[in-house]
N, CA and C atoms as an extended XYZ file, in Angstrom:
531
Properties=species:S:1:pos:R:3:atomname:S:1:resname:S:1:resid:I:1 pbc="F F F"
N      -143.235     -284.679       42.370 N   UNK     1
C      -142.597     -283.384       42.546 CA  UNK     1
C      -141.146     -283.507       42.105 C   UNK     1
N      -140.336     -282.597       41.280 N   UNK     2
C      -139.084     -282.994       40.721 CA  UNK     2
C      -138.226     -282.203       41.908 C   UNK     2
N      -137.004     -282.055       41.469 N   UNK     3
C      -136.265     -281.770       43.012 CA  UNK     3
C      -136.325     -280.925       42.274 C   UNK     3
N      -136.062     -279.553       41.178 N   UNK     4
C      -136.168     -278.229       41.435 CA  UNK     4
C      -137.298     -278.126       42.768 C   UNK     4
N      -138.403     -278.573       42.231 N   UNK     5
C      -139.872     -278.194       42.991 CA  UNK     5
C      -139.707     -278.339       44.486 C   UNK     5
N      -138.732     -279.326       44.966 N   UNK     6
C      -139.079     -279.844       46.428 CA  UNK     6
C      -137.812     -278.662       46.764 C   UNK     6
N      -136.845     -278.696       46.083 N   UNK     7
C      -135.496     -277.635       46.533 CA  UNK     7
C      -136.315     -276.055       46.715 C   UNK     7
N      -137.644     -275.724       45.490 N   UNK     8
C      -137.826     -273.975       45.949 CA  UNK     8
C      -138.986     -274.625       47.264 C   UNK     8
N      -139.344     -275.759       47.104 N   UNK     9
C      -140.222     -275.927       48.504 CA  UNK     9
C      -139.518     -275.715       49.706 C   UNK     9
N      -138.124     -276.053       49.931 N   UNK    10
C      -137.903     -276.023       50.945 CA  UNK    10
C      -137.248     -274.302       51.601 C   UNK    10
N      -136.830     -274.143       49.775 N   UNK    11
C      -136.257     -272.616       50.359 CA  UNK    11
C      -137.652     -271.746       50.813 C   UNK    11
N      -138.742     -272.140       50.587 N   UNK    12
C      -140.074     -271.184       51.064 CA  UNK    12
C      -140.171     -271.587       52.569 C   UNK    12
N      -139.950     -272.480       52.896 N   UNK    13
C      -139.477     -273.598       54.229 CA  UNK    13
C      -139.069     -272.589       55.253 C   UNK    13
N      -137.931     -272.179       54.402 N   UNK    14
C      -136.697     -271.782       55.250 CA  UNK    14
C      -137.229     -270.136       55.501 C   UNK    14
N      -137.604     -269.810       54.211 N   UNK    15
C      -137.797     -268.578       54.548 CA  UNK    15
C      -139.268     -267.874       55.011 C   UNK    15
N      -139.794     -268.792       55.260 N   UNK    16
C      -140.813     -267.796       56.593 CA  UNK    16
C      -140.715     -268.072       57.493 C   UNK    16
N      -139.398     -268.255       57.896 N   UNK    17
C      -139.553     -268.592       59.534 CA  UNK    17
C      -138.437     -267.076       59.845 C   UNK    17
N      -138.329     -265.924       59.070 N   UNK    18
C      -137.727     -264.412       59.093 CA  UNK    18
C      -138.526     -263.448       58.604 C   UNK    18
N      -138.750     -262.708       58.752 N   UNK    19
C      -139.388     -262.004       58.288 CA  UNK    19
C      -138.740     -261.256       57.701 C   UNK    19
N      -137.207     -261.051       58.047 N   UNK    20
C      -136.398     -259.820       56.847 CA  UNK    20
C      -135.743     -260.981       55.779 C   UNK    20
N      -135.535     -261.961       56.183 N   UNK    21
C      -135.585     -262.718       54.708 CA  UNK    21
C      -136.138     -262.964       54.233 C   UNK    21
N      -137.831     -263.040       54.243 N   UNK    22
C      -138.722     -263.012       53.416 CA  UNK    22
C      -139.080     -261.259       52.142 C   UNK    22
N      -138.253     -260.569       52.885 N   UNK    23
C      -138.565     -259.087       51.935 CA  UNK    23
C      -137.314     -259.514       51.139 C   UNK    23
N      -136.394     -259.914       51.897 N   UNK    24
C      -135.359     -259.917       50.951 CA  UNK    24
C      -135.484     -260.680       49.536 C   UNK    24
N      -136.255     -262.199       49.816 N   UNK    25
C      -136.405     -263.201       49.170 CA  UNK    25
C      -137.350     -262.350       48.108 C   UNK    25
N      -138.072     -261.645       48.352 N   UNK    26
C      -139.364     -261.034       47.530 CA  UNK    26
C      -138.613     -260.219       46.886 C   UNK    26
N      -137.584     -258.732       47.491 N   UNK    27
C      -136.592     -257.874       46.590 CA  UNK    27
C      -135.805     -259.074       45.646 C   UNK    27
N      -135.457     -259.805       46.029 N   UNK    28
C      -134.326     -260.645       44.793 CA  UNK    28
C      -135.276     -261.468       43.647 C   UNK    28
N      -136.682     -262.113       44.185 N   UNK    29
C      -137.628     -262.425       42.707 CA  UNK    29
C      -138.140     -261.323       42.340 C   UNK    29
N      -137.999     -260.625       42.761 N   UNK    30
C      -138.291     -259.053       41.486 CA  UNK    30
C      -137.353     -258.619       40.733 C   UNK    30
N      -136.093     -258.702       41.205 N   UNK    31
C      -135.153     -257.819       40.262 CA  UNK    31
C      -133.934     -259.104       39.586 C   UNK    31
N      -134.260     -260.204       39.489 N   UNK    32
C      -133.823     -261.435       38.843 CA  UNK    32
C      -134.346     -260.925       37.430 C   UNK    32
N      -133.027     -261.151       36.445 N   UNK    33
C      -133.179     -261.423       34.964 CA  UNK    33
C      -132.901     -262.927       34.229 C   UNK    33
N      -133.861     -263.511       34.028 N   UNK    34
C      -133.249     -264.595       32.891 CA  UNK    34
C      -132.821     -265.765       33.680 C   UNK    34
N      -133.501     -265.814       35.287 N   UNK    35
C      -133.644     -267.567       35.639 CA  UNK    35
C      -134.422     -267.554       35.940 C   UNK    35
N      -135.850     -266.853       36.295 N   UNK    36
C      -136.740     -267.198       37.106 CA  UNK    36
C      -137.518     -268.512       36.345 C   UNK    36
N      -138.205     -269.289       37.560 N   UNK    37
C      -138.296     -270.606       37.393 CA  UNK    37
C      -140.200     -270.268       37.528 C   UNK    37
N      -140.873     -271.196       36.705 N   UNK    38
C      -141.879     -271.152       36.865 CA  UNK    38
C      -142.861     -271.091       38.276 C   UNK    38
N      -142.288     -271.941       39.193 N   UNK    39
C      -142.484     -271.741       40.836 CA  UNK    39
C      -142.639     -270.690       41.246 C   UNK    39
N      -141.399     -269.314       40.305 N   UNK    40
C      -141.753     -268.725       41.583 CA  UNK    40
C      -142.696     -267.560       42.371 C   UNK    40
N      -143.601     -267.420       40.741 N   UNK    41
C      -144.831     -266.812       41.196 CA  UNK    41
C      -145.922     -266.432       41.906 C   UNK    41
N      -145.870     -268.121       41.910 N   UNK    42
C      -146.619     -268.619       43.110 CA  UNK    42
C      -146.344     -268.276       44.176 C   UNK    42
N      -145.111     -269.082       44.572 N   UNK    43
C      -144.227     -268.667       45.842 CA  UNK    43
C      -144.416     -267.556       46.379 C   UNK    43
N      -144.240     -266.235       45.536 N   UNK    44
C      -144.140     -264.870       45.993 CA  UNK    44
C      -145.377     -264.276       46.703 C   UNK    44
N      -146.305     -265.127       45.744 N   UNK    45
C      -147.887     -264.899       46.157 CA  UNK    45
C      -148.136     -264.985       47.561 C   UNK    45
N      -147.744     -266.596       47.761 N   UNK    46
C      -147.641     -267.086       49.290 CA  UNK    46
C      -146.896     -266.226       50.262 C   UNK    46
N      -145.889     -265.802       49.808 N   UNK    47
C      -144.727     -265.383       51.035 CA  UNK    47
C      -145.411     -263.893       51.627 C   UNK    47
N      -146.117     -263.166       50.236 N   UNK    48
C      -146.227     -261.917       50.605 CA  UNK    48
C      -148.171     -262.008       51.175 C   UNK    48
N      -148.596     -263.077       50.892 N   UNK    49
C      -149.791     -263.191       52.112 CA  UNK    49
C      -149.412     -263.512       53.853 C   UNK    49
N      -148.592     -264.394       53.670 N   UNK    50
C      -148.454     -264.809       55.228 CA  UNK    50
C      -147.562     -263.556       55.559 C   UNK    50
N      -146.865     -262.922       55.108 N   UNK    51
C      -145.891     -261.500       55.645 CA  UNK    51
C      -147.405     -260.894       56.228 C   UNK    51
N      -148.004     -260.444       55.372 N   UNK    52
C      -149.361     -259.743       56.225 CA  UNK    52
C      -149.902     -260.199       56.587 C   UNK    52
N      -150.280     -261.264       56.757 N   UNK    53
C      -151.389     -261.845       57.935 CA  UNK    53
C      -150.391     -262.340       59.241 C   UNK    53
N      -149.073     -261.980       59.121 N   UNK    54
C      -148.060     -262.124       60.266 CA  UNK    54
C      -147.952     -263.779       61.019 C   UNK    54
N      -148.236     -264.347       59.777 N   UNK    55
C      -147.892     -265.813       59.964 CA  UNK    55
C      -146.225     -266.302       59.690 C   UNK    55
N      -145.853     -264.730       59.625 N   UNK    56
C      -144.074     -265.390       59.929 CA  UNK    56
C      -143.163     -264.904       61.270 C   UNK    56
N      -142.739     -266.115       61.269 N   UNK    57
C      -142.193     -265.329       62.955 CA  UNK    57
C      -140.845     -264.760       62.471 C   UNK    57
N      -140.421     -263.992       63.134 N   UNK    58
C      -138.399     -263.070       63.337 CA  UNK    58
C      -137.815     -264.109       63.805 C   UNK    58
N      -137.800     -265.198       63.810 N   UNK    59
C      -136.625     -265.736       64.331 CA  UNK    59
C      -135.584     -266.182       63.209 C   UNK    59
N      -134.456     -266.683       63.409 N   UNK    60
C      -133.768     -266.082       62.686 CA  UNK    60
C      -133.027     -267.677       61.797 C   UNK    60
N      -132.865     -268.079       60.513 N   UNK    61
C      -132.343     -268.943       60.175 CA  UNK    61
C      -130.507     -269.512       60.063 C   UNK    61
N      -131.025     -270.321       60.667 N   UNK    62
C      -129.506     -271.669       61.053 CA  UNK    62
C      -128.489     -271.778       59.545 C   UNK    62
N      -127.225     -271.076       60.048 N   UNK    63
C      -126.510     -271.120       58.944 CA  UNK    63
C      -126.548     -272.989       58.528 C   UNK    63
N      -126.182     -273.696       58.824 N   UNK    64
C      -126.007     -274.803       58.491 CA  UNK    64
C      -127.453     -275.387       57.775 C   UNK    64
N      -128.438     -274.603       57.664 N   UNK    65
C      -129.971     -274.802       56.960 CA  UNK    65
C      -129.468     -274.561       55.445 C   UNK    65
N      -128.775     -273.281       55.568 N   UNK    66
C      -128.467     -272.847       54.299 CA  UNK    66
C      -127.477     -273.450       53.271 C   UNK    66
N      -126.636     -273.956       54.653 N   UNK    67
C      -125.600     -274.918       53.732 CA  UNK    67
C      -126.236     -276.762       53.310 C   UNK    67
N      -127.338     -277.024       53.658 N   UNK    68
C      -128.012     -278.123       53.328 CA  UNK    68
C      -128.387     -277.530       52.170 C   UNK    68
N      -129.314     -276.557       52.349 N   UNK    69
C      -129.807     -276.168       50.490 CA  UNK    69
C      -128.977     -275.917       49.932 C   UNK    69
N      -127.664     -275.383       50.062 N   UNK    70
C      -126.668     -275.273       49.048 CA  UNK    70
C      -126.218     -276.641       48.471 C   UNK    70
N      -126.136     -277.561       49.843 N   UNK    71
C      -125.434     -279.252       49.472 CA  UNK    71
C      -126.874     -279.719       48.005 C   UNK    71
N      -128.193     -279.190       48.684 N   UNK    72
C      -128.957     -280.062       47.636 CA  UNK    72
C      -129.640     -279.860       45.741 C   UNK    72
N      -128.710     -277.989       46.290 N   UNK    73
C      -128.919     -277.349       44.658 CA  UNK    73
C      -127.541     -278.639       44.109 C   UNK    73
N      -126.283     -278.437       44.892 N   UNK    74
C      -125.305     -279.249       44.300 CA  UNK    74
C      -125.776     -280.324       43.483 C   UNK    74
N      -126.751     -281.140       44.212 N   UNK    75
C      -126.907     -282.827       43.975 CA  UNK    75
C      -128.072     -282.830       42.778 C   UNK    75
N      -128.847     -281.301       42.852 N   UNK    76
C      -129.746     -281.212       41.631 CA  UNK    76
C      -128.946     -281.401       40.512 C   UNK    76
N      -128.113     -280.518       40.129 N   UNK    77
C      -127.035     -279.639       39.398 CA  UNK    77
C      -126.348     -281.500       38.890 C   UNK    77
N      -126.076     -282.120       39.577 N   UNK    78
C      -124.982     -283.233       39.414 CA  UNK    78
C      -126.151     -284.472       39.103 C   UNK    78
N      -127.427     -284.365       39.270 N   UNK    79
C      -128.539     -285.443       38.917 CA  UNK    79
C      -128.780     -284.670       37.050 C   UNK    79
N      -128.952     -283.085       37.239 N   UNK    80
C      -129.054     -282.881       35.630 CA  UNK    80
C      -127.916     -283.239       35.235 C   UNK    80
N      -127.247     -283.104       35.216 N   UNK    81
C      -125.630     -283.278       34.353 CA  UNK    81
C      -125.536     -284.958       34.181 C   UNK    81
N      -126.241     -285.729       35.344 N   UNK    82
C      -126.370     -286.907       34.759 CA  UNK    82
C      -127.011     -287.372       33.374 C   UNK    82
N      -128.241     -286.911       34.073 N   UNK    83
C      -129.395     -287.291       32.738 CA  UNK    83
C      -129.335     -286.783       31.581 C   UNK    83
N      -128.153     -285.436       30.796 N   UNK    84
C      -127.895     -285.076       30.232 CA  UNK    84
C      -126.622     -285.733       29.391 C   UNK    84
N      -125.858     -286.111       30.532 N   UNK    85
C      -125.212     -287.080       30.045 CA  UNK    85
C      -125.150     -288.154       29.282 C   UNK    85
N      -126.197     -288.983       29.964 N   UNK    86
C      -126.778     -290.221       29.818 CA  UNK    86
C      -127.711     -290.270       28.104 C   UNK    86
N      -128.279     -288.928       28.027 N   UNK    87
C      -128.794     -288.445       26.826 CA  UNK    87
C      -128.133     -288.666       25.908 C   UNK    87
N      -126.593     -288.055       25.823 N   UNK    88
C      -125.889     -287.825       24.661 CA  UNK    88
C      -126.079     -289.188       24.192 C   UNK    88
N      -125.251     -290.152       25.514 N   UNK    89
C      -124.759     -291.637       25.074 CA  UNK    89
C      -125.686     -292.106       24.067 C   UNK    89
N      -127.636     -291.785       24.921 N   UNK    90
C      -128.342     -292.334       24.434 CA  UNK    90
C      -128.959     -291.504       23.132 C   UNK    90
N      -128.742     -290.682       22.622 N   UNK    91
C      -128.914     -290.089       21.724 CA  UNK    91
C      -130.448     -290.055       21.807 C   UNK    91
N      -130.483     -289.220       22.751 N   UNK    92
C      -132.408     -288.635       23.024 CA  UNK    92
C      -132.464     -287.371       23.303 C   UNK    92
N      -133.557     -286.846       22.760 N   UNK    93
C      -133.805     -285.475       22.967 CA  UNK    93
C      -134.360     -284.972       24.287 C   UNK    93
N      -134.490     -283.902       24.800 N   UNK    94
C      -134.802     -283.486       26.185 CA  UNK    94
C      -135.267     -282.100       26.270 C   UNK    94
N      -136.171     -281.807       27.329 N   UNK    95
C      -136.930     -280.867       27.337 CA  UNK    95
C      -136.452     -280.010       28.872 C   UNK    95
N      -136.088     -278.805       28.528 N   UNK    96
C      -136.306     -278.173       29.995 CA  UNK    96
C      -136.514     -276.698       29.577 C   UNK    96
N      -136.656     -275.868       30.673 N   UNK    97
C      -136.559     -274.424       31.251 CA  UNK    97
C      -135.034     -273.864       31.261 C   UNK    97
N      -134.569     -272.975       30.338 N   UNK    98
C      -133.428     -272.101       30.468 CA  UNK    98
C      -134.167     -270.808       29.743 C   UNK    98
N      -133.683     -269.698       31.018 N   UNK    99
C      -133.974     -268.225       30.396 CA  UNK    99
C      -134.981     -267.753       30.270 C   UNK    99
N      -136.478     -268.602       30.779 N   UNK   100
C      -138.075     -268.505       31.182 CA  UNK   100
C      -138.445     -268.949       29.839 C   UNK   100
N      -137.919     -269.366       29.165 N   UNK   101
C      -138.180     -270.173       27.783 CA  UNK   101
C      -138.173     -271.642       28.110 C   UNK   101
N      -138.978     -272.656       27.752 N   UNK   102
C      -139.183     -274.148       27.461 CA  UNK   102
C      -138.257     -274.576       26.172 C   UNK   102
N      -137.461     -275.228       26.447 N   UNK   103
C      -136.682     -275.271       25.067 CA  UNK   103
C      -136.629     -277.106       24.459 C   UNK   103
N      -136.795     -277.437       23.640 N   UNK   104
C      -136.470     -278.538       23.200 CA  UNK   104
C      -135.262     -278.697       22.669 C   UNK   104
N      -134.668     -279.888       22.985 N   UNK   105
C      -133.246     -280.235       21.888 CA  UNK   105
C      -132.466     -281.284       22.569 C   UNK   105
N      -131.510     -281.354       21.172 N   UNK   106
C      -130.944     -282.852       21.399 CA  UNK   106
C      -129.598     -282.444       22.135 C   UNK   106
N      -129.101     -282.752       22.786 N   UNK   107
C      -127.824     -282.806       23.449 CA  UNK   107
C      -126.529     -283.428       22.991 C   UNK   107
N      -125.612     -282.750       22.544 N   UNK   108
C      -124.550     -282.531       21.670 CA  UNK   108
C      -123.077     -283.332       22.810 C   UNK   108
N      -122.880     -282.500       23.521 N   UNK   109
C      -121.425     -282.315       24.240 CA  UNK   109
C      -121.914     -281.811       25.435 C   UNK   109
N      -121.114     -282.627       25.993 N   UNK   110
C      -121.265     -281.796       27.675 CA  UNK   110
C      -119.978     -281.699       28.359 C   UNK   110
N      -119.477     -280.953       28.733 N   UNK   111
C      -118.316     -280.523       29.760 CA  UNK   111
C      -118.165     -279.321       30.763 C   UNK   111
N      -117.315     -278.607       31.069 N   UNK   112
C      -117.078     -277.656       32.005 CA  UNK   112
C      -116.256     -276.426       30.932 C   UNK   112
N      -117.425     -275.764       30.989 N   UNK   113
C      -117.298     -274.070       30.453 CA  UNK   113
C      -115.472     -273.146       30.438 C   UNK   113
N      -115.033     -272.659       29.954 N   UNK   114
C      -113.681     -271.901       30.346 CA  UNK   114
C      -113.449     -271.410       31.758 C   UNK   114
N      -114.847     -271.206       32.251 N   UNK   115
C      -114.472     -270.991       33.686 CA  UNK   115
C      -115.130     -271.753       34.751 C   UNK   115
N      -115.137     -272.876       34.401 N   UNK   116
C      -115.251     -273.830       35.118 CA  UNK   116
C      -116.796     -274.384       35.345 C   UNK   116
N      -117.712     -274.004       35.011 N   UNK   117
C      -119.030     -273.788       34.841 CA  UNK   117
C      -119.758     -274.973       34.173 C   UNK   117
N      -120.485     -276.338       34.400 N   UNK   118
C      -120.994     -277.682       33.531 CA  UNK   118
C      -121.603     -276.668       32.899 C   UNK   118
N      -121.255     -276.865       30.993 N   UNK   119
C      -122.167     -276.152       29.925 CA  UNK   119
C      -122.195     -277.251       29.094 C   UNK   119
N      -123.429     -277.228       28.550 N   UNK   120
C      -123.935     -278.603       27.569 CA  UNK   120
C      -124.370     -278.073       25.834 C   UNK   120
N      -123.965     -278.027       25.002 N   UNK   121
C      -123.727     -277.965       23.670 CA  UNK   121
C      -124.715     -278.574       22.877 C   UNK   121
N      -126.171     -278.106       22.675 N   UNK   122
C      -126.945     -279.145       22.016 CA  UNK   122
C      -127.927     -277.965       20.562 C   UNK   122
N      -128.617     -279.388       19.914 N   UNK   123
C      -128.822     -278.264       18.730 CA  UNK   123
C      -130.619     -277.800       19.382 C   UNK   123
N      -130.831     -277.206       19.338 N   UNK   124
C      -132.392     -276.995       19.956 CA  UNK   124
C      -133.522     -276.667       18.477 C   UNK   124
N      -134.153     -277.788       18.781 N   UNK   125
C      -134.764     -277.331       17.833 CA  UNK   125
C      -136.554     -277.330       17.984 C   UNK   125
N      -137.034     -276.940       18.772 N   UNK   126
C      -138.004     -276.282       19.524 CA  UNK   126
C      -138.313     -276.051       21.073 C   UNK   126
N      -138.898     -275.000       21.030 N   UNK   127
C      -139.568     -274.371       22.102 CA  UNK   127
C      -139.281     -272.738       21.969 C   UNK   127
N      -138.955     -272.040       22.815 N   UNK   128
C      -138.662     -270.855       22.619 CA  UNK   128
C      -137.489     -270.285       22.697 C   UNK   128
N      -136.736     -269.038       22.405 N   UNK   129
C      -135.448     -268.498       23.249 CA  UNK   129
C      -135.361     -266.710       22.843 C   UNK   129
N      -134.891     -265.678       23.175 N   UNK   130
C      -134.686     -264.902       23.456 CA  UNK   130
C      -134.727     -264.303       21.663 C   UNK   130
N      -135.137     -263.433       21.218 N   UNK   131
C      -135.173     -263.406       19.809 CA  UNK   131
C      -135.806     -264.068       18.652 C   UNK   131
N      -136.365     -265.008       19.070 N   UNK   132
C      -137.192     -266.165       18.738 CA  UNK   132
C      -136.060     -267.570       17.995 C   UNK   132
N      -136.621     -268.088       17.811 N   UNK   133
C      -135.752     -269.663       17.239 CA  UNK   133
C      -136.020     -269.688       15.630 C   UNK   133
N      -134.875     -270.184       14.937 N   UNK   134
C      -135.458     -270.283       13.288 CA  UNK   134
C      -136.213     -271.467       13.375 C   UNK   134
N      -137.174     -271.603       12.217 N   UNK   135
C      -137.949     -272.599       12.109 CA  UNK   135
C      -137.282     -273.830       12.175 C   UNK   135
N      -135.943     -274.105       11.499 N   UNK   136
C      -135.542     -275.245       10.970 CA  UNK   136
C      -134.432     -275.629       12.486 C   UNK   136
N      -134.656     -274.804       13.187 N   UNK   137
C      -133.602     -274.926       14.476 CA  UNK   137
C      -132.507     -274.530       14.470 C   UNK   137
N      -131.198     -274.430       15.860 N   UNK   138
C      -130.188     -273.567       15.661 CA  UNK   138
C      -129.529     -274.274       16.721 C   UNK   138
N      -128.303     -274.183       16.868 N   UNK   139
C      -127.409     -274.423       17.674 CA  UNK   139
C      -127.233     -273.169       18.928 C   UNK   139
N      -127.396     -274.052       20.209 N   UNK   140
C      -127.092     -273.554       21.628 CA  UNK   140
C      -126.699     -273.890       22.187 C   UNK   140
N      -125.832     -273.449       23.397 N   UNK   141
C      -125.085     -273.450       24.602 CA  UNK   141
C      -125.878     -273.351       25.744 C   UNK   141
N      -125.722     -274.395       26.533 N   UNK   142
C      -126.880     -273.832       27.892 CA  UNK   142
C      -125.686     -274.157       29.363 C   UNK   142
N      -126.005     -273.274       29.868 N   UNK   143
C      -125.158     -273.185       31.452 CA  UNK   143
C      -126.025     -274.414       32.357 C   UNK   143
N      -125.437     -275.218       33.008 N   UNK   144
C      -125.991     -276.306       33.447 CA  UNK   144
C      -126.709     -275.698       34.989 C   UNK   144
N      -126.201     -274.924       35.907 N   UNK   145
C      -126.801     -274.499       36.656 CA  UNK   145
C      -128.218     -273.659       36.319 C   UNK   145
N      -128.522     -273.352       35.002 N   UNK   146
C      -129.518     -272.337       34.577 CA  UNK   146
C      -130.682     -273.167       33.867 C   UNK   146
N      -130.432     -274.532       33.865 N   UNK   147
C      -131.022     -275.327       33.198 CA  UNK   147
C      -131.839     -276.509       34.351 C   UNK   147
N      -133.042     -275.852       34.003 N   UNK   148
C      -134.512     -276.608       34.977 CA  UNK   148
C      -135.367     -277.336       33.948 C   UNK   148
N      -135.761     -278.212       35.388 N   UNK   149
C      -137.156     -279.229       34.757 CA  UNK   149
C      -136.323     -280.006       33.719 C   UNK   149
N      -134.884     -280.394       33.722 N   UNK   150
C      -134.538     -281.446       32.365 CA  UNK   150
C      -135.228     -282.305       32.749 C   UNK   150
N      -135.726     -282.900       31.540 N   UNK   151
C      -136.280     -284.465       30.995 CA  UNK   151
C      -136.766     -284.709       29.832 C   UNK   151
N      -136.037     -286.288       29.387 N   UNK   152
C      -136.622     -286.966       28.202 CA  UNK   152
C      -137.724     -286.824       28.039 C   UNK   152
N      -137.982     -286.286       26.221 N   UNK   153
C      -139.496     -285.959       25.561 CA  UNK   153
C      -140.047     -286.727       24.508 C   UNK   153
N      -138.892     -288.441       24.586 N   UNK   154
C      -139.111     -288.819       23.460 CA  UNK   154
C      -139.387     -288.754       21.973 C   UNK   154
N      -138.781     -287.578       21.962 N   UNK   155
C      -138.561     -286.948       20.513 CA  UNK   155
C      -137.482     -287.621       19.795 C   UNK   155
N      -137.192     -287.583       18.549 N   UNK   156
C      -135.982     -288.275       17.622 CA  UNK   156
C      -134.863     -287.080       17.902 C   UNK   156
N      -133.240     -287.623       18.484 N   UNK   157
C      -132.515     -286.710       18.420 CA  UNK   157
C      -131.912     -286.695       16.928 C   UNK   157
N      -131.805     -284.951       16.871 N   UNK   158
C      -131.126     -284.183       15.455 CA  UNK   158
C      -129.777     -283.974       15.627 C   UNK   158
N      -129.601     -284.560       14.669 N   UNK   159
C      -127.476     -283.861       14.497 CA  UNK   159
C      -127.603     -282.708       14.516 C   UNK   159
N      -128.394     -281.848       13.850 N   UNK   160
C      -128.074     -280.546       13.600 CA  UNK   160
C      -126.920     -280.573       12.330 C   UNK   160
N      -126.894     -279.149       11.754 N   UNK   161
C      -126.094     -279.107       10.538 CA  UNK   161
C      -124.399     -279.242       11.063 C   UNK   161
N      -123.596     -279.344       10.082 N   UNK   162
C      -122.482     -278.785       10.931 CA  UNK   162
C      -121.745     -277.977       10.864 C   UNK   162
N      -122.214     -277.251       10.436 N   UNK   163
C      -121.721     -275.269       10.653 CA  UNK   163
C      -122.465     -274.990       11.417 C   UNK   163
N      -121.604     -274.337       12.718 N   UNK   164
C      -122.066     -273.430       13.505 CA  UNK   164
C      -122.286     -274.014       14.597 C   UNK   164
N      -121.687     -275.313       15.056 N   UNK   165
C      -121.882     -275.698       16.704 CA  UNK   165
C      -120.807     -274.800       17.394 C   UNK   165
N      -121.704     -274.455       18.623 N   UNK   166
C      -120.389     -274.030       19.219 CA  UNK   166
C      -119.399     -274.141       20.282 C   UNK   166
N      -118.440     -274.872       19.543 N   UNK   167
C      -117.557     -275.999       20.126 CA  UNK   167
C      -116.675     -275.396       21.035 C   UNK   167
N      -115.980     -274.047       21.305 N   UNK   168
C      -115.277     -273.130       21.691 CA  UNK   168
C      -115.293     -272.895       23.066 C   UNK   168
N      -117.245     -273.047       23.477 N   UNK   169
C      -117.301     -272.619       24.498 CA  UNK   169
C      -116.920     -273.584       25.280 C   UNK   169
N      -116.702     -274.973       25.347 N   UNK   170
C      -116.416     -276.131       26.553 CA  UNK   170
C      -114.767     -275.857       26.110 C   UNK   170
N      -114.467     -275.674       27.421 N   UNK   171
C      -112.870     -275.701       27.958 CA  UNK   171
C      -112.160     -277.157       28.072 C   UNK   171
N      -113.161     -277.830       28.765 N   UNK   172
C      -113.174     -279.431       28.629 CA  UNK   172
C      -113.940     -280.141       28.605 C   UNK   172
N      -114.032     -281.314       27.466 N   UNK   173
C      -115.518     -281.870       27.044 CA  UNK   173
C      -115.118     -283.193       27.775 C   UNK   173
N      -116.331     -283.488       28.665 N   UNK   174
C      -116.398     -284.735       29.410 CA  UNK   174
C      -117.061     -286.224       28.314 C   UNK   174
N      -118.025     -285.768       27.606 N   UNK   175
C      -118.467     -286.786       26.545 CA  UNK   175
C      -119.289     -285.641       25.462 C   UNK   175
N      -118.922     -286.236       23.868 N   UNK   176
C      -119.207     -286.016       22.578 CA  UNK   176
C      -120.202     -286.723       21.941 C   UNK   176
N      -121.376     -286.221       21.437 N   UNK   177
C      -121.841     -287.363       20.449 CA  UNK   177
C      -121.002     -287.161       18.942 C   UNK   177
């Protein structure tokens, strides 16, 4: 199980033990654009059977619950930024989930966005993205919090051409290939 998976496990955890945070949890995976995570379909499935069969109790969740899942999105967030890292050095390609698209690509630059935000600079050159991808591949920017399921695909990493990276968006680059 990767820690996205065990992190939405636990937020399903957390949230049937309310019953108005479970509508809530259900209003916010409906009207989410452009992170939903493959999980959470499922999830919704589950939450909105046990809501009617009244297998959730009203009692009410422990702020300090919430600030553990916040501590462990952190440590997700800072385990990708590792292995992304570790990528550049190693000049390997990597596979994850940004934007409900599977994206392939090699990892370029990684640093912290203009507003402070880990964004990683790589050339992608398969899977899917919003408009579709050119055949021969294209240069992207991915927000590190928006970026699931990273992992090595043992693919050969691509330089990519060099027109058109876009170098602008890191405010400060922590490591370059």
């Amino acid at each position: 199980m990767s820690h996205t998976e065990s992190t939405d496990a636990a937020i399903a955890a957390e949230l049937v033990r309310t019953r108005d945070a479970v509508k809530t949890f259900l209003d916010w995976i409906a009207n989410r654009s452009g992170d939903r995570q493959p999980l959470h379909q499922p999830l919704q499935a589950l939450l909105r059977y046990r809501l009617r069969r009244g297998a959730i109790s009203d009692t009410a969740i422990d702020r300090s619950q919430w600030r553990a899942h916040d501590a462990g999105r952190e440590q997700g967030e800072a385990m990708s930024y590792a292995l992304v890292r570790q990528a550049i050095i190693d000049r390997a390609s990597l596979t994850a989930t940004y934007e409900n698209y599977v994206r392939h690509f090699s990892p370029h630059m990684i640093g912290k966005h203009i507003n402070g935000v880990p964004i990683v600079v790589a050339y992608q050159y398969g899977g899917g993205k919003p408009g579709g991808l050119s055949p021969s591949g294209e240069w992207c920017w991915y927000l590190l919090p928006r970026l699931h399921y990273v992992m090595r695909n043992g693919d050969k990493w691509l330089a990519g051409p060099l027109a058109g990276k876009p170098c602008d968006v890191i405010g400060k680059i922590d490591i370059a290939a």
